[in-house]
Backbone as CSV, one residue per row, in Angstrom:
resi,resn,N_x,N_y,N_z,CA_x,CA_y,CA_z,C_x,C_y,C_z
1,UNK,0.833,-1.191,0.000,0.000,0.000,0.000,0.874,1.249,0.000
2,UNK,0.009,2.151,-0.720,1.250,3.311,-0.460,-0.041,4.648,-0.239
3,UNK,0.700,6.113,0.097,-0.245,6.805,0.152,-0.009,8.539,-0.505
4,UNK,-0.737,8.865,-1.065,-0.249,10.141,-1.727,-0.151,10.793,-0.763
5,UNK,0.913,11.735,-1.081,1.857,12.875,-0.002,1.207,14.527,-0.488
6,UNK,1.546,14.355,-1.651,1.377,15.733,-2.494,1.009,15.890,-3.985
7,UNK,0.755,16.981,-4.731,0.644,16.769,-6.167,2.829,17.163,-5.945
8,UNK,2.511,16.636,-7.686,3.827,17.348,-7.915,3.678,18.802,-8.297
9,UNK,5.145,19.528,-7.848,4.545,20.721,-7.592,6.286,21.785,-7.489
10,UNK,5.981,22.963,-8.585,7.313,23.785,-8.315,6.587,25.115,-7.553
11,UNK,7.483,26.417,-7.467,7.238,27.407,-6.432,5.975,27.968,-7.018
12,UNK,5.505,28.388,-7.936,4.055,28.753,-8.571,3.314,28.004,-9.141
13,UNK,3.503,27.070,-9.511,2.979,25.745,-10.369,2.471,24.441,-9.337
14,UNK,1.556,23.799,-10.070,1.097,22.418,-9.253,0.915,21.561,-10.811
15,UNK,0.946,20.093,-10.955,0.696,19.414,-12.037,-0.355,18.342,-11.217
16,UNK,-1.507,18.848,-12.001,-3.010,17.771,-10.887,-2.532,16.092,-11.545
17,UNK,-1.820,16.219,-12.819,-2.514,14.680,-13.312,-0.616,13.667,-12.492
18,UNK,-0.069,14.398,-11.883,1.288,13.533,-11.001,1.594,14.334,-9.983
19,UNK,1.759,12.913,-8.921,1.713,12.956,-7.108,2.487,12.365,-6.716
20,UNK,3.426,12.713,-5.544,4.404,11.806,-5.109,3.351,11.605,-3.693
21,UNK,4.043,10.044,-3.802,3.651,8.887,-2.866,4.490,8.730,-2.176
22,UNK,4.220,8.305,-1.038,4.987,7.339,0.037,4.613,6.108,0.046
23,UNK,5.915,4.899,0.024,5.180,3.301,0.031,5.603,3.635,1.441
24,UNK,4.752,1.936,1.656,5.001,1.264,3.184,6.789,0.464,2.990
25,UNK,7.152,0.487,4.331,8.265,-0.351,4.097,9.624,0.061,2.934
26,UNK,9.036,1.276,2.326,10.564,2.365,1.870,11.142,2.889,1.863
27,UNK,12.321,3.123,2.547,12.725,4.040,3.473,14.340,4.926,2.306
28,UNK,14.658,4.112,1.216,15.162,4.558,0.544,14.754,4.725,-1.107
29,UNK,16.097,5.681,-1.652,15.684,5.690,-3.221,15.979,4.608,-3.812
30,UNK,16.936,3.536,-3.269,17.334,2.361,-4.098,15.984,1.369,-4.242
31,UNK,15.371,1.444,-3.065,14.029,0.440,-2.840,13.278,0.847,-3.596
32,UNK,12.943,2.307,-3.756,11.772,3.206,-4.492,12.039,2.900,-5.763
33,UNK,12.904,2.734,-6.395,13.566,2.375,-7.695,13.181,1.207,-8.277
34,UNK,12.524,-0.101,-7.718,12.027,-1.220,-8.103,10.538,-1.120,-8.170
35,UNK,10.140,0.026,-7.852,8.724,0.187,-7.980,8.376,0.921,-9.512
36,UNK,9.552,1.515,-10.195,9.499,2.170,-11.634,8.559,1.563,-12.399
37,UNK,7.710,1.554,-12.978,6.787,0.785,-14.282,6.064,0.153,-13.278
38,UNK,5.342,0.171,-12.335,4.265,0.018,-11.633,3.360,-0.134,-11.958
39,UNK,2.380,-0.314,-11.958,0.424,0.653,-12.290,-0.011,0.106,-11.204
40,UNK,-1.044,1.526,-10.417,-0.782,1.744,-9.386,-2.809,2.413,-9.594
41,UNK,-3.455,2.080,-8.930,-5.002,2.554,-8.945,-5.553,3.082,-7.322
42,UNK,-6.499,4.415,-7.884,-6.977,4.913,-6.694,-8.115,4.792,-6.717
43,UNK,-8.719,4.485,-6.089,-10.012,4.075,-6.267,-11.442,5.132,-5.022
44,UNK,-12.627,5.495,-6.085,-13.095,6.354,-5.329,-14.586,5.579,-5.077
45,UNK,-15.773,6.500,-4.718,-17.307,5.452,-5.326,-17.496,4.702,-5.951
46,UNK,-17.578,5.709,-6.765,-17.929,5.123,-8.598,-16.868,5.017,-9.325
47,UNK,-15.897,5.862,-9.531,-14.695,5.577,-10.589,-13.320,5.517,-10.180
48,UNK,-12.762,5.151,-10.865,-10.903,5.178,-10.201,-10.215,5.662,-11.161
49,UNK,-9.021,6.135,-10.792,-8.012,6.644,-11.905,-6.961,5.909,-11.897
50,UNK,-5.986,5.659,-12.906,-5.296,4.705,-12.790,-3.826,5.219,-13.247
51,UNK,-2.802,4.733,-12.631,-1.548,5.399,-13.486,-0.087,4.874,-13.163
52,UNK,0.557,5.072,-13.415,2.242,4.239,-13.674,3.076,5.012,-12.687
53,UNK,4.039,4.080,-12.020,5.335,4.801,-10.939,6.332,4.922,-12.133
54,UNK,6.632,6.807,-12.225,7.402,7.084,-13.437,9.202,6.879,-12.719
55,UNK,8.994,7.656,-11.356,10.953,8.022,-11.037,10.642,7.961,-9.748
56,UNK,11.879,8.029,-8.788,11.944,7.888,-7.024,11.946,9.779,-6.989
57,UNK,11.880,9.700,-5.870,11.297,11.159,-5.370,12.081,11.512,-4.406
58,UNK,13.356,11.919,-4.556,14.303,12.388,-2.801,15.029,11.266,-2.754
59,UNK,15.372,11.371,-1.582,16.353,10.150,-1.019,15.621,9.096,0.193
60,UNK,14.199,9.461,0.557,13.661,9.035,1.798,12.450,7.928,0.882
61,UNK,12.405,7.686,-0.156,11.917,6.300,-0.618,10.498,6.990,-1.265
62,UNK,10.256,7.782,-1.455,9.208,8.661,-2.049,9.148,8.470,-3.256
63,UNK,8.030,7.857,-4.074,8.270,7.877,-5.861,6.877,8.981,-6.107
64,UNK,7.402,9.158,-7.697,6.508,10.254,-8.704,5.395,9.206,-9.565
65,UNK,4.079,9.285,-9.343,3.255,8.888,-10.224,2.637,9.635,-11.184
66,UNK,2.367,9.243,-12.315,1.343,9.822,-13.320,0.447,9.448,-13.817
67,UNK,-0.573,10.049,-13.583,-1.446,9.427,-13.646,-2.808,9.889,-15.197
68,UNK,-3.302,9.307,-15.386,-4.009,9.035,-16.934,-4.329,11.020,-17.061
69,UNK,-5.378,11.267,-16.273,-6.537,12.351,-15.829,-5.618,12.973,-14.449
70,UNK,-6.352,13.953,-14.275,-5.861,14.835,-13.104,-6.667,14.173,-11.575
71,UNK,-5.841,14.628,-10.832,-6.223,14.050,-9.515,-7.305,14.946,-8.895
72,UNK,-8.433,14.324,-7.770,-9.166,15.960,-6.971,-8.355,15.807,-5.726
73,UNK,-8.718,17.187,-5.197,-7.815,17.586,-4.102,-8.411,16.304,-2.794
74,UNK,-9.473,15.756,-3.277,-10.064,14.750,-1.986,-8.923,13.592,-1.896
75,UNK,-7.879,13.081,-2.843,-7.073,12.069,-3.753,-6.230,12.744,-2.247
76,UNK,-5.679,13.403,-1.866,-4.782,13.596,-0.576,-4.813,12.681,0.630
77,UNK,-3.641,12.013,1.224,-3.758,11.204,1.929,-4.514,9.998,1.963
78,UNK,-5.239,9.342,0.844,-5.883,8.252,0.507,-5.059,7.520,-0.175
79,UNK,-4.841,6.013,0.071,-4.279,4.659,0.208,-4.885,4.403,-1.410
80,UNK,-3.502,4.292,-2.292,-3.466,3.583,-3.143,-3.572,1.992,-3.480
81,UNK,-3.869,1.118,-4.649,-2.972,-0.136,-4.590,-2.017,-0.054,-5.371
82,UNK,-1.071,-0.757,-5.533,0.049,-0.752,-6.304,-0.287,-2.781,-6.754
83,UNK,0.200,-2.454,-7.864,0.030,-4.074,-8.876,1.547,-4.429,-8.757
């Protein structure tokens, strides 16, 4: 399981459709690195969005997802699956 942290995001800018995650049990970038080519689904009511672990994120085991469609701001702190 892993859980979104944030959108990705520079000092004026936000990108809704990629979010860095935190997995369980990753505490580095080497670990985060075997998760690359993922597909990875969030799932809401009615629909889910679905999308791929592109790169590791930092040095503390954090990866970058992208995802198909843009995320809603409700997508914060809600538990992904990862395939």
């Amino acid at each position: 399981m892993a859980k979104i942290v944030s959108y990705k995001r520079g000092r004026k800018t936000q990108k809704m459709n990629q979010a860095i995650a935190s997995i369980e049990k990753v505490s580095n970038r080497e670990e985060a690195g075997k998760y690359i080519g993922k597909r990875v689904e969030i799932a809401f009511s009615k629909t889910s969005i679905k999308g791929v672990v592109v790169k590791p994120h930092g040095n503390r085991g954090k990866v970058v997802i992208r995802f198909r469609r843009g995320l809603p701001g409700q997508a914060m702190n809600r538990e992904i699956k990862l395939d």
